[in-house]
PAKOLTOR-999698 format. One record per atom (N, C-alpha, C, CB): residue in one letter; atom name; y, x, z; residue number from 1. Coordinates in pm, whole numbers, padded with zeros to 5 digits. Each point is the difference from the previous one (the first is absolute). Glycine has a CB too. Example, Ala and Ser with C-alpha at 12.3 -4.5 7.8 and 13.67 -1.06 7.14 Angstrom:
// residues 2
 residuo atomo     yy     xx     zz num
       A     N -00569  01319  00780   1
       A    CA  00119 -00089  00000   1
       A     C  00120  00090  00000   1
       A    CB -00117 -00189  00125   1
       S     N  00222  00154 -00197   2
       S    CA  00119  00082  00006   2
       S     C  00109 -00077  00073   2
       S    CB -00063  00118 -00215   2
//
This chain:
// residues 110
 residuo atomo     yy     xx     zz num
       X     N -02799 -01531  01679   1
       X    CA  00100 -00008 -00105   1
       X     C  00080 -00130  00008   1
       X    CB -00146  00142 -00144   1
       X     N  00140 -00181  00270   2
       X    CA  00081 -00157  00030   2
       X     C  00122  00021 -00052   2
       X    CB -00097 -00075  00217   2
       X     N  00185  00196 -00179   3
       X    CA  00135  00025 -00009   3
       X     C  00030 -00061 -00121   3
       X    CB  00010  00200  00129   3
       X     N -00083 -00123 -00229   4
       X    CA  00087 -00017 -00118   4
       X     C  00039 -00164 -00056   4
       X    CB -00117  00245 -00060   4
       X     N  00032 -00320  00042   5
       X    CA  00001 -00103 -00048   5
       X     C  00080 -00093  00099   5
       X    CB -00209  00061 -00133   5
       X     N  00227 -00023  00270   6
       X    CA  00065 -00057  00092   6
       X     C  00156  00032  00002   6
       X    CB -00221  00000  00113   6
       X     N  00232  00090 -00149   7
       X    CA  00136  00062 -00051   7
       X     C  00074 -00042 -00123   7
       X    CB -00093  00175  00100   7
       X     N  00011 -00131 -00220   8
       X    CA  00058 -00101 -00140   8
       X     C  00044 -00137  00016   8
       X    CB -00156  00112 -00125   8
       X     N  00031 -00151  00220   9
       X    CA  00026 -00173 -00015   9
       X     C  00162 -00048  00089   9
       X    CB -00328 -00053  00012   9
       X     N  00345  00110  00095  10
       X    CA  00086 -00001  00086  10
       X     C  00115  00013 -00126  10
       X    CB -00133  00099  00249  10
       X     N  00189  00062 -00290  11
       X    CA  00063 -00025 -00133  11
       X     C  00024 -00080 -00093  11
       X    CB -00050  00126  00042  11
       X     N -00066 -00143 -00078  12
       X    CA  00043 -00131 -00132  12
       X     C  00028 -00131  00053  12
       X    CB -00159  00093 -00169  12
       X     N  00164 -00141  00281  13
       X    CA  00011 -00124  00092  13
       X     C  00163  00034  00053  13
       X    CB -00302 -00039  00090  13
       X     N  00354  00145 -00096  14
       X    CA  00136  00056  00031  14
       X     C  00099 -00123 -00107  14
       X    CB -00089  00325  00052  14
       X     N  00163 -00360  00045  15
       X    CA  00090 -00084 -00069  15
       X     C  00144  00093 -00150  15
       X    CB -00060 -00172  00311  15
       X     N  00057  00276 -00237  16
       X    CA  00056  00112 -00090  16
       X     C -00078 -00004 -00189  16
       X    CB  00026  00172  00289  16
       X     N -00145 -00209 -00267  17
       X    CA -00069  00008 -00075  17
       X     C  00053 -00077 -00108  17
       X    CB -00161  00057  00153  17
       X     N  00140 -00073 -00289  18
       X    CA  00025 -00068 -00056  18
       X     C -00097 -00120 -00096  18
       X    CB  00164  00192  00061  18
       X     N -00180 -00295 -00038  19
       X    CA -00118 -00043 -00069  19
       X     C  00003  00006 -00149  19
       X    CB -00033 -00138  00187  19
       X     N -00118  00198 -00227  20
       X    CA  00025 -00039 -00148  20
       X     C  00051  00148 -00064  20
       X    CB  00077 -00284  00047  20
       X     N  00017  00314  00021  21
       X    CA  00057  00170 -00059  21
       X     C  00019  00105  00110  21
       X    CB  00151 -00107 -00188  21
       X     N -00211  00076  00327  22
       X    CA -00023  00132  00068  22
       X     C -00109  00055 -00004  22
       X    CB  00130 -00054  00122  22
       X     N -00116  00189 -00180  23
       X    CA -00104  00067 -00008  23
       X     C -00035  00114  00189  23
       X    CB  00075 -00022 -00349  23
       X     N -00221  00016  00370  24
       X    CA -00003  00086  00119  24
       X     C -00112  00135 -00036  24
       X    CB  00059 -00237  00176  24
       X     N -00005  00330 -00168  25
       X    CA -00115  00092 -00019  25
       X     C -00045  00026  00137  25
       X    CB  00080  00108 -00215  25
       X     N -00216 -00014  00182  26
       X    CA -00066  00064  00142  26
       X     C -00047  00137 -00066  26
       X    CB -00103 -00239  00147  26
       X     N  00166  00356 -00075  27
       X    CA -00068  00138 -00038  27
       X     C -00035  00047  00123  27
       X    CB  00125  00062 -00202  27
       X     N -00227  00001  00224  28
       X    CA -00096  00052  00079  28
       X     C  00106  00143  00060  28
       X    CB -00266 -00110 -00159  28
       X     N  00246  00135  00295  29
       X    CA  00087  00080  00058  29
       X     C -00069  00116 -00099  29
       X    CB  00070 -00105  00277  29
       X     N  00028  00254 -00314  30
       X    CA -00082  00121 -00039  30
       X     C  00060 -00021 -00145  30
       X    CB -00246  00019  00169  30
       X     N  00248 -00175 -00251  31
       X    CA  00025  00031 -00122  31
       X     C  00127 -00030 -00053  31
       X    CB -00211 -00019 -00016  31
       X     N  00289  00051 -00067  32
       X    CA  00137 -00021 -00019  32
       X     C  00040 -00037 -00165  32
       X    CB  00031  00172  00219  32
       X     N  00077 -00251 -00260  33
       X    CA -00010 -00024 -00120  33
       X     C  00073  00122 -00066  33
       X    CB -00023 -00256  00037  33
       X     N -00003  00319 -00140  34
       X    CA  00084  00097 -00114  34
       X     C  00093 -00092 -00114  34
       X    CB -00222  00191  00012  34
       X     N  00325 -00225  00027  35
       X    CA  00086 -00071 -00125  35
       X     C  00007 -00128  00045  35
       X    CB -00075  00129 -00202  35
       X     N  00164 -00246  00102  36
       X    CA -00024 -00110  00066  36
       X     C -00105 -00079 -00038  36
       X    CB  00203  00013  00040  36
       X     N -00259 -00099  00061  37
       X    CA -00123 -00045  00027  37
       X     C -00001 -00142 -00062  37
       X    CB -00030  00148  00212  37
       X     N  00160 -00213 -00276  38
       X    CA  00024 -00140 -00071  38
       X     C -00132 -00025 -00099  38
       X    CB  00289  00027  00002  38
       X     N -00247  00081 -00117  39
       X    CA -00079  00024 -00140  39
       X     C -00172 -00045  00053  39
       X    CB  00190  00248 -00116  39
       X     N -00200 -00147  00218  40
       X    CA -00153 -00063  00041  40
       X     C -00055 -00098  00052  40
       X    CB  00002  00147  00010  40
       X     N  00116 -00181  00074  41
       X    CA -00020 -00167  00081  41
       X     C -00009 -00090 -00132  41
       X    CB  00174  00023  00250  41
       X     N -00089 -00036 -00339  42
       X    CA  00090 -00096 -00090  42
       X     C -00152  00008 -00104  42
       X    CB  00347  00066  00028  42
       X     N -00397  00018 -00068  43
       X    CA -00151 -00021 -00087  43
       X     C -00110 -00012  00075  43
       X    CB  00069  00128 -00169  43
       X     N -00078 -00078  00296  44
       X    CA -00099 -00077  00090  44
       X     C -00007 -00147  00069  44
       X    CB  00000  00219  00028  44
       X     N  00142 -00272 -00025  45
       X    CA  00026 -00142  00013  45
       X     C -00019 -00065 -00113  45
       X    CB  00143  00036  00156  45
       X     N -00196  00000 -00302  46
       X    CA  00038 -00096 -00082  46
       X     C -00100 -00110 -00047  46
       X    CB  00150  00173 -00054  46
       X     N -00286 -00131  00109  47
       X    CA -00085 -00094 -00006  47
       X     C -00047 -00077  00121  47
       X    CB -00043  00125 -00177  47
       X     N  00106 -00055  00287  48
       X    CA -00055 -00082  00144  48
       X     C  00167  00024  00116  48
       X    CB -00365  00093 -00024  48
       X     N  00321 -00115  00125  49
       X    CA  00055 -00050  00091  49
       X     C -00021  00121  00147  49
       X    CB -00043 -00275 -00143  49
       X     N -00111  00314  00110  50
       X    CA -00031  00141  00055  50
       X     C -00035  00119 -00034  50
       X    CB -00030 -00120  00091  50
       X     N  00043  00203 -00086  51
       X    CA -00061  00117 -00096  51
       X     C -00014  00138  00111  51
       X    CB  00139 -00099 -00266  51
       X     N -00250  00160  00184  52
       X    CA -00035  00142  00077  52
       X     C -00042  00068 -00105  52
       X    CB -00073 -00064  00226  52
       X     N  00075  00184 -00213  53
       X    CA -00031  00124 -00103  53
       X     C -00128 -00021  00039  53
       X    CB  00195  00187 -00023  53
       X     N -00296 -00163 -00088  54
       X    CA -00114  00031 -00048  54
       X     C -00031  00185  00008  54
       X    CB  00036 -00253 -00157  54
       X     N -00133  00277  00238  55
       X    CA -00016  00161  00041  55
       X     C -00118  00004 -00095  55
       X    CB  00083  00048  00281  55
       X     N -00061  00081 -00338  56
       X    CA -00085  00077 -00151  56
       X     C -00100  00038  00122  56
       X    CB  00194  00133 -00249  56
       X     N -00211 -00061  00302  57
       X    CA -00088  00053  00072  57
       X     C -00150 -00084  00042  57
       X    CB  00229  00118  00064  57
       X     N -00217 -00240 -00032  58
       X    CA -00109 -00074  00064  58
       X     C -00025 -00124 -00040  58
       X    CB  00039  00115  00166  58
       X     N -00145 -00191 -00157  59
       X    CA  00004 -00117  00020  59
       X     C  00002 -00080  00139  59
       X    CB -00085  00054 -00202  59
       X     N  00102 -00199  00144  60
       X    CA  00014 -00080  00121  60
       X     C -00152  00046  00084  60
       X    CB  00170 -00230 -00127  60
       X     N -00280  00199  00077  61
       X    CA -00112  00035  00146  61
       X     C -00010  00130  00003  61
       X    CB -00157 -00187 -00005  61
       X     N  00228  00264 -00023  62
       X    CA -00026  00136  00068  62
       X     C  00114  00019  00128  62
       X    CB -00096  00112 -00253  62
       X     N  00152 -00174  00300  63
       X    CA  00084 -00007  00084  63
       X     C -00026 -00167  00090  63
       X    CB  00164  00197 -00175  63
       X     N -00199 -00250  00127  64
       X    CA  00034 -00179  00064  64
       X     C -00185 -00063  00040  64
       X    CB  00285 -00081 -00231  64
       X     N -00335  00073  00333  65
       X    CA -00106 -00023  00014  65
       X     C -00026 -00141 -00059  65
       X    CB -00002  00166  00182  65
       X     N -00148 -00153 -00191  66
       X    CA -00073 -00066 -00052  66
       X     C  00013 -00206  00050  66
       X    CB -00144  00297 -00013  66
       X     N  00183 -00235  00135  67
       X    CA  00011 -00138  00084  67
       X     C  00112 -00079 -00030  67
       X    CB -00102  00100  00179  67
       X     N  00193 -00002 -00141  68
       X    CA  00167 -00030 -00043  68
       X     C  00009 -00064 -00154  68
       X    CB  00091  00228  00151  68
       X     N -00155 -00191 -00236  69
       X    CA  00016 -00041 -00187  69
       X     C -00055 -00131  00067  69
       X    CB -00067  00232 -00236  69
       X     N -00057 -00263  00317  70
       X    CA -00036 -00110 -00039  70
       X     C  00069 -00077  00074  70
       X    CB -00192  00056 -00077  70
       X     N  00230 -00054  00198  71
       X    CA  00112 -00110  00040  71
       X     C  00140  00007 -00086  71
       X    CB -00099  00015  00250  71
       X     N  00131  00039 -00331  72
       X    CA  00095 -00004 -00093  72
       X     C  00015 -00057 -00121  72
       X    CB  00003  00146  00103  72
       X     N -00160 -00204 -00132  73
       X    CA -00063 -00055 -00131  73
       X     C  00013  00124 -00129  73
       X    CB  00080 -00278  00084  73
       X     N -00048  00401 -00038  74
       X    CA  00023  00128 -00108  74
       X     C -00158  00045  00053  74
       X    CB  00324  00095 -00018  74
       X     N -00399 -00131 -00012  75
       X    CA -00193  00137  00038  75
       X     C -00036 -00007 -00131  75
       X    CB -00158 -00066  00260  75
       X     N  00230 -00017 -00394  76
       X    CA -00047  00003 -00119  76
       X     C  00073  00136 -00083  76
       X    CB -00047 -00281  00021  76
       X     N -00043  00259 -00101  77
       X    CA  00032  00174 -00114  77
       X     C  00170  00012 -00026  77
       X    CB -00262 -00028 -00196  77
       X     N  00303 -00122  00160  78
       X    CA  00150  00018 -00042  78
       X     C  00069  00037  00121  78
       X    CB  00001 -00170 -00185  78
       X     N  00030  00143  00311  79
       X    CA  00056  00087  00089  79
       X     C -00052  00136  00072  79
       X    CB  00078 -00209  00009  79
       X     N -00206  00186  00062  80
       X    CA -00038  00128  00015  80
       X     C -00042  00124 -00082  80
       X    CB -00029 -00141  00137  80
       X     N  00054  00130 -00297  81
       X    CA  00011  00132 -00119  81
       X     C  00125  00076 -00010  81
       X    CB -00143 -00128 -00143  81
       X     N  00234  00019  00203  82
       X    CA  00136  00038 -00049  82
       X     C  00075  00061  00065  82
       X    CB -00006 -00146 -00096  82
       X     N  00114  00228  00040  83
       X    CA  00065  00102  00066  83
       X     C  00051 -00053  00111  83
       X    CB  00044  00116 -00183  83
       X     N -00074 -00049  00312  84
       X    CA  00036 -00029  00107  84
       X     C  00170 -00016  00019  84
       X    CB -00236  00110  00056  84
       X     N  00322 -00274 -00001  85
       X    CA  00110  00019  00008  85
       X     C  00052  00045  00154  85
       X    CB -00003 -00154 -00209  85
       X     N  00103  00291  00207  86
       X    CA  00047  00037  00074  86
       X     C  00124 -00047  00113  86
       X    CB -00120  00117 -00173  86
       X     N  00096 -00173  00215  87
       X    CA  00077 -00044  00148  87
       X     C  00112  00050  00032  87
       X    CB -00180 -00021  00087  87
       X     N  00188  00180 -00131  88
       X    CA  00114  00070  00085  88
       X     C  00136  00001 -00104  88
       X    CB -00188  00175  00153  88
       X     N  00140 -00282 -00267  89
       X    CA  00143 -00056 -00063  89
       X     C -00011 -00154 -00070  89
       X    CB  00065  00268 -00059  89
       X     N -00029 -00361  00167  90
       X    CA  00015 -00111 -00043  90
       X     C  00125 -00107 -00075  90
       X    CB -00163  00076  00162  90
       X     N  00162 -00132 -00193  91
       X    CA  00131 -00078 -00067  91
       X     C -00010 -00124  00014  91
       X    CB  00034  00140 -00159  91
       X     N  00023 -00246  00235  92
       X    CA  00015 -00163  00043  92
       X     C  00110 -00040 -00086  92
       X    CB -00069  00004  00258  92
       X     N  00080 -00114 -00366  93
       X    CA  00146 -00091  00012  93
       X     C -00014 -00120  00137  93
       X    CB  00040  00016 -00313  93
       X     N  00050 -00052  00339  94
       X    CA -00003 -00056  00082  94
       X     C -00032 -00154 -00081  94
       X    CB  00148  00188  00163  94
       X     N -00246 -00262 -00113  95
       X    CA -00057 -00112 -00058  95
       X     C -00101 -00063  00068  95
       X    CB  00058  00089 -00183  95
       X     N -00077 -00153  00199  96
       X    CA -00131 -00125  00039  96
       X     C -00113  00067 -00010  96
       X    CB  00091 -00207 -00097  96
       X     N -00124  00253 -00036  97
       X    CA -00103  00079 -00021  97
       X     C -00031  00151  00087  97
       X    CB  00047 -00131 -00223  97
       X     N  00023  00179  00204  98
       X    CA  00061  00158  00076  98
       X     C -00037 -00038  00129  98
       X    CB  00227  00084 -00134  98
       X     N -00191 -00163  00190  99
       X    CA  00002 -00051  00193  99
       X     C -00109 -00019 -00010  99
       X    CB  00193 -00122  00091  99
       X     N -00273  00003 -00147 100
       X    CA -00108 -00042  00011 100
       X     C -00160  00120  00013 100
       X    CB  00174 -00210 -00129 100
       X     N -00155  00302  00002 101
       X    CA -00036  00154 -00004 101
       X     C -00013  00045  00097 101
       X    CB  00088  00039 -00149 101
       X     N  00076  00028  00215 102
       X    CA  00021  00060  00141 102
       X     C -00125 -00088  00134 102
       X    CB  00323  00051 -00094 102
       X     N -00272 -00173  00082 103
       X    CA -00061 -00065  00144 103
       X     C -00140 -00040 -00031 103
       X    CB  00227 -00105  00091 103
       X     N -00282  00130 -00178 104
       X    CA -00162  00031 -00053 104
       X     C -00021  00157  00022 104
       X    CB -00008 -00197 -00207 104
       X     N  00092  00245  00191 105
       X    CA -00088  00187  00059 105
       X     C  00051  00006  00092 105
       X    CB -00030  00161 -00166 105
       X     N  00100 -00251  00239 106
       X    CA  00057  00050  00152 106
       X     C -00134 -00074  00068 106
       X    CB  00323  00002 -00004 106
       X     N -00394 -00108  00010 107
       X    CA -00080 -00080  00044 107
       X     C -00161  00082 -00035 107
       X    CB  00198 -00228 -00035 107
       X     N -00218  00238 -00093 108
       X    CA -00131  00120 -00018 108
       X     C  00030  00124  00131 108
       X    CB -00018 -00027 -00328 108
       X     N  00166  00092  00338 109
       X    CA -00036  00093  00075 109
       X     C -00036  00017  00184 109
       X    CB  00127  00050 -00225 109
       X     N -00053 -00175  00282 110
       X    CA -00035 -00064  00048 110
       X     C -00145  00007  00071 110
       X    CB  00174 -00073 -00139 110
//
């Protein structure tokens, strides 16, 4: 799964980009947005800098091994109970924070 995080980061490092107010999404090939996709970015940006949909279906250790939580510092109840967040729709502003994110899961995948 190198690609992905190797890809975003490349993006948000895009001088096109805008700091501070470029937003970059990532949707997973297969899925497509219905309507415009602002409304959801614009309340999923409003407390962070990254955001991913939360999947009803699972939790985080039913999908994310045991090993992985613990090099992640998540093997405790508050991350591994919780609804597993889904990958195949992400949201970056472009920021210090955002990059920093990116080139921390580009390096875990690694």
């Amino acid at each position: 799964w190198l690609w992905k995080p190797h890809l975003i980061l490349r993006t948000l490092q895009d001088e096109a980009v805008p700091w501070h107010t470029g937003v970059v999404l990532w949707l997973d090939a297969g899925n497509f947005f219905v309507g415009d996709p602002q409304p959801v970015v614009a309340r999923a940006l409003q407390g962070s800098d990254v955001a991913a949909m939360r999947l009803k279906c699972c939790v985080e250790s039913d999908w994310t091994s045991a090993e992985a939580l613990r090099r992640l510092g998540g093997s405790h109840h508050t991350i591994a109970d919780r609804p597993q967040l889904g990958a195949y729709f992400v949201v970056f502003r472009k920021t210090a924070t955002a990059l920093g994110f990116v080139e921390d899961w580009l390096r875990c995948a690694e």
